[in-house]
C-alpha positions in Angstrom: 16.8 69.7 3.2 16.0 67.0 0.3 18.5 66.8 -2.5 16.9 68.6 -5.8 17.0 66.7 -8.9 16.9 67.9 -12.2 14.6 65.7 -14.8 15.2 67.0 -18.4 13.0 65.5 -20.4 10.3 66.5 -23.8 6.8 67.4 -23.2 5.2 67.5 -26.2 2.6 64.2 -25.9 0.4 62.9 -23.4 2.6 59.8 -23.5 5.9 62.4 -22.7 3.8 63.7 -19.6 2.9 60.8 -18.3 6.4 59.5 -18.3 7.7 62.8 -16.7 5.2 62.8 -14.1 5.8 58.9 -13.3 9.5 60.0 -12.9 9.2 62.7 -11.0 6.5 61.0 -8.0 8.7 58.1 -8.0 11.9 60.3 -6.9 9.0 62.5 -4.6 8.8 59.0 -2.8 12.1 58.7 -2.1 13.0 61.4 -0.3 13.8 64.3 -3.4 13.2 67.3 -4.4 12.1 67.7 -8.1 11.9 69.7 -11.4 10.4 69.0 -14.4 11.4 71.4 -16.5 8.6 72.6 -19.0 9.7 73.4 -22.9 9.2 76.9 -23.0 10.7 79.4 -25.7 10.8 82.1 -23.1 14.1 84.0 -22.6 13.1 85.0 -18.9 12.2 81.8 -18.4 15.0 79.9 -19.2 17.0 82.0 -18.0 15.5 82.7 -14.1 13.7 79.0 -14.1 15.1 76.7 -15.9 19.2 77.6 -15.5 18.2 78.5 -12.1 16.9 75.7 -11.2 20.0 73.6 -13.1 22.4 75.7 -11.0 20.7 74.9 -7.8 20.3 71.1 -8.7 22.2 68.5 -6.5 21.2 65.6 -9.3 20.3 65.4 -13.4 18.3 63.3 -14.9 18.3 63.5 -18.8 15.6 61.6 -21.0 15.7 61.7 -24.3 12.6 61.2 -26.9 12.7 61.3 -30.6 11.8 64.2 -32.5 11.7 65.0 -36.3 13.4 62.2 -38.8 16.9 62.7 -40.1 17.4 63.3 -43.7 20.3 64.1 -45.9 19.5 66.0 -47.7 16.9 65.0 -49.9 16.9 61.2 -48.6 16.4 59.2 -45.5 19.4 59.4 -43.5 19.9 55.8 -42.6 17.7 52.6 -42.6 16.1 51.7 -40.0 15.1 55.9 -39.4 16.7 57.8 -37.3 15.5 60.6 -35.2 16.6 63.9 -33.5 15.9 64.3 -29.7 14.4 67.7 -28.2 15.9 71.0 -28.9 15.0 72.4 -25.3 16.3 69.4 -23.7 20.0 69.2 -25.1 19.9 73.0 -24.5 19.5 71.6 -20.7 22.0 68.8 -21.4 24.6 71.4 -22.5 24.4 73.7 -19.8 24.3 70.2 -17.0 27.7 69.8 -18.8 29.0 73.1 -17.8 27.7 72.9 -14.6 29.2 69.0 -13.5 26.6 66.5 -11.9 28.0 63.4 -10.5 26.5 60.0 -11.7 24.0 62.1 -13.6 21.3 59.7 -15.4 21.1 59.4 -19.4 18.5 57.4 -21.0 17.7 58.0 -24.5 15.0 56.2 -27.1 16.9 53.5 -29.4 15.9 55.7 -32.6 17.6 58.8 -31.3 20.9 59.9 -33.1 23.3 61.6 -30.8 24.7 64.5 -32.5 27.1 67.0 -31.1 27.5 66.9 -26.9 25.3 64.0 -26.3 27.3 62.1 -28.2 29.8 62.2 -25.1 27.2 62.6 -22.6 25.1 59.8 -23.6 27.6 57.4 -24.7 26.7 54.7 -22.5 23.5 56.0 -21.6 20.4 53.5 -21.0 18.3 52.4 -24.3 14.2 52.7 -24.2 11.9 51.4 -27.2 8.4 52.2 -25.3 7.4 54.5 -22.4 6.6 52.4 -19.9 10.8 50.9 -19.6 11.6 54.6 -18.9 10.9 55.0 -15.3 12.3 50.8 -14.5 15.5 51.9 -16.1 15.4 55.6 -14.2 14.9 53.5 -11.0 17.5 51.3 -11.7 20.2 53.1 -12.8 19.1 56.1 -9.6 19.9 52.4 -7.1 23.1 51.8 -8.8 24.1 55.2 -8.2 23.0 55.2 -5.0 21.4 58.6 -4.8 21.0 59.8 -1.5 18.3 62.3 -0.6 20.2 64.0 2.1 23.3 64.5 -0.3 24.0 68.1 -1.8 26.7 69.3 -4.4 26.7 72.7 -2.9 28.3 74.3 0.0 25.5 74.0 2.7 24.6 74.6 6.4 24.1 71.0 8.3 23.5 72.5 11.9 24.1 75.3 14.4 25.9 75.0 17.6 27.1 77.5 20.5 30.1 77.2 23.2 28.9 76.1 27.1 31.2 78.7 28.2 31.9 81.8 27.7 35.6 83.3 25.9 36.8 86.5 25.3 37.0 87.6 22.0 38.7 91.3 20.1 40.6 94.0 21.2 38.2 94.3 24.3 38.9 91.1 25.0 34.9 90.8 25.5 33.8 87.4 27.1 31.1 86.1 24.5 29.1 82.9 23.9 30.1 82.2 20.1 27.2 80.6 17.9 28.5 78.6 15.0 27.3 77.4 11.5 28.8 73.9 10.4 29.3 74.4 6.8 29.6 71.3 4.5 30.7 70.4 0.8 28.9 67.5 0.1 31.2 66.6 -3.6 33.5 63.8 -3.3 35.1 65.3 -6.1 36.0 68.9 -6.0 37.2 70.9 -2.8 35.4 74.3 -2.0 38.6 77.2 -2.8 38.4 81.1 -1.2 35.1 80.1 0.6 33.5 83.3 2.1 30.3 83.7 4.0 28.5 86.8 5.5 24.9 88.1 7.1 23.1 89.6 4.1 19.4 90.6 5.7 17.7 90.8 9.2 14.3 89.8 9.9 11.8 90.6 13.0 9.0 88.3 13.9 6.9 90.8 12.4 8.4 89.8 9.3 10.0 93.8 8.9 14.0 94.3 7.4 16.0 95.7 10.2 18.8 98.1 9.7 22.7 96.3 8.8 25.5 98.4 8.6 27.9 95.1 8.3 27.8 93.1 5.5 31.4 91.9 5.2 33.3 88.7 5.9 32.5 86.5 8.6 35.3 85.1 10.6 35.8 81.0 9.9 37.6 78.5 12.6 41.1 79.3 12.7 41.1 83.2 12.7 40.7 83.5 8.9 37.7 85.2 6.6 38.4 83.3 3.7 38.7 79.2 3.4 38.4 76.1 2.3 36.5 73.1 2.7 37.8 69.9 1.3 35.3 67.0 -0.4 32.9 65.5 1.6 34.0 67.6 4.7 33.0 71.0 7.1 33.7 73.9 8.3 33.2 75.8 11.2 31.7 79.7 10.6 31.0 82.1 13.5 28.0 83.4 12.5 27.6 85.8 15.8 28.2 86.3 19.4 26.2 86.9 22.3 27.7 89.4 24.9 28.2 87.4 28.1 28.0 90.6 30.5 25.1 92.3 28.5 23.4 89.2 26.9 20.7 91.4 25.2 24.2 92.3 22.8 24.8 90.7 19.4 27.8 91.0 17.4 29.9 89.8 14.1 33.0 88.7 13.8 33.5 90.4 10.6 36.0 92.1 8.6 33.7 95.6 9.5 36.8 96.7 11.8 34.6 100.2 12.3 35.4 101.5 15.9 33.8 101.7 18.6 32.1 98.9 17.9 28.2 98.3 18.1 25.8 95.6 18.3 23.7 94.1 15.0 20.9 93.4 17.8 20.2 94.6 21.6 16.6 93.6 21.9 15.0 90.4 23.0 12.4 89.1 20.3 12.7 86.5 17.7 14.9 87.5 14.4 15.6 85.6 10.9 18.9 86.0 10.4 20.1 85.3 6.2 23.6 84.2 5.4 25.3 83.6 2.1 28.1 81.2 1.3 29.9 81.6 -1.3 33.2 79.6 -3.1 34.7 79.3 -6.5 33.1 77.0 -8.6 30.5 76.8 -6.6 26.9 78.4 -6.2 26.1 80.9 -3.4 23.7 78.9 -1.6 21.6 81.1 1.0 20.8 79.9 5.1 18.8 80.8 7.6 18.8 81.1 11.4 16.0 82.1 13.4 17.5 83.5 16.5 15.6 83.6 19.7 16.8 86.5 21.8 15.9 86.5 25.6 18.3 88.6 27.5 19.7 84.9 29.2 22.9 83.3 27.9 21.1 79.8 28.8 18.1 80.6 27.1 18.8 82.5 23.9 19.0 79.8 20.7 19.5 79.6 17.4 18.4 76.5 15.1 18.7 76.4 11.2 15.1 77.0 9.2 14.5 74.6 6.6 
């Protein structure tokens, strides 16, 4: 899964476009995933796409064009003119803030005046007079940073794995093949606190929502429902177990604790399993399985989608 990068930038002339669209097929060609947000003055859509899309973003790139002239009041506000940047783009700035990128990018036109948050943000950010030096100094500055495509700053699956061997497992002491989910925090900055994962839906290959009665949470390494991952490290979630005496069987190891216990599956057929993960500070970030049930310990799998 590519890294998604935020590009917060004005819209409003062909020359704006341009520069937005030569930003974002740049970063397409090295490996990202982008959005270019468009200025809209749509609640819904600012607040489903664009602080969506923010949320979910691993990087943030903030350019900022010049806008109306400053006066005060009645007079130009300095000599040579100065200029505001775009409303719907410090919007975006302010809620990046909130939200914490790592070696975000800031370039801004030389006329722009940096009022209120930017003038922290943008400090040191990278000066433009014409629209063909913004995407050398987005390149630039995206190399010095060394942006990796396969970096996130969420909590995210980075592969599935099950045990050779069989070992038993809950009151009943049930010998099971356990699947696991290797869950990563990709911030060198900030550890993952209370982290908490469970199954939320249940596809068939048909495509149909099956029946779940458990919804509570999963079991991590270490006998414990509720963890933590630190920077730039994993860990391990059991996201179900196969039956080893009645492979057709699939359970949780959940908080459920309902007696006697029954199986989430006990059909062979191919099923999309959806987890969440979820930590504080951090957005719940979705995953999905796609579980091949054939009645065979050997022959049963389970490999991430997407």
């Amino acid at each position: 899964m590519a890294a998604k990068v935020f590009v917060s930038c004005g819209q409003a002339t062909p020359e704006e476009l341009a520069t937005a669209a030569e930003v974002r097929i740049w970063l397409e060609s090295q490996g990202f995933e982008v959005f270019v947000a468009l200025e809209t003055q749509s609640l819904s859509d600012i607040n489903y796409g664009t602080i969506g899309h923010l949320r979910q973003a691993d990087y943030f790139v903030f350019i900022d064009f010049p806008r109306e002239r400053l006066t005060w009041p009645t007079k130009q506000l300095t000599d040579p003119p100065r200029y505001r940047g775009s409303l719907f783009t410090h919007q975006e700035l302010a809620v990046a803030y909130v939200l914490g990128f790592p070696d975000a990018v800031f370039v801004k036109h030389r006329d722009v005046e940096l009022r209120g948050i930017a003038q922290f943000q943008m400090a040191n950010a990278a000066i433009f007079s014409g629209y063909d030096e913004v995407l050398p100094l987005v390149q630039n500055l995206v190399i010095q940073r060394a942006w990796r495509p396969e970096f996130s700053r969420n909590l995210v699956a980075s592969r599935v794995r099950s045990r050779d061997t069989p070992i038993p497992y809950g009151p009943q002491r049930r010998n099971e093949f356990i699947f696991f989910a290797h869950i990563r925090n990709g911030r060198s900055d900030r550890a993952a606190l209370n982290v908490v994962a469970r199954l939320a839906s249940i596809h068939d290959q048909n495509g149909q929502v099956l029946p779940l009665r458990d919804r509570t949470r999963l079991k991590w390494a270490g006998d414990t429902y509720q963890g933590s991952i630190f920077p730039e490290d994993e860990a391990v979630l059991d996201i179900f177990a196969l039956d080893a005496s009645a492979p057709l069987n699939v359970y949780l190891h959940s908080t459920f604790g309902q007696q006697p216990e029954r199986p989430i599956l006990n059909t062979n057929g191919e099923y999309t399993m959806t987890y969440q993960v979820a930590a504080d500070g951090y957005v719940m970030q979705e995953f999905r399985v796609r579980l091949t049930l054939t009645g065979h310990p050997t022959t049963t799998t389970a490999v991430l989608i997407g």
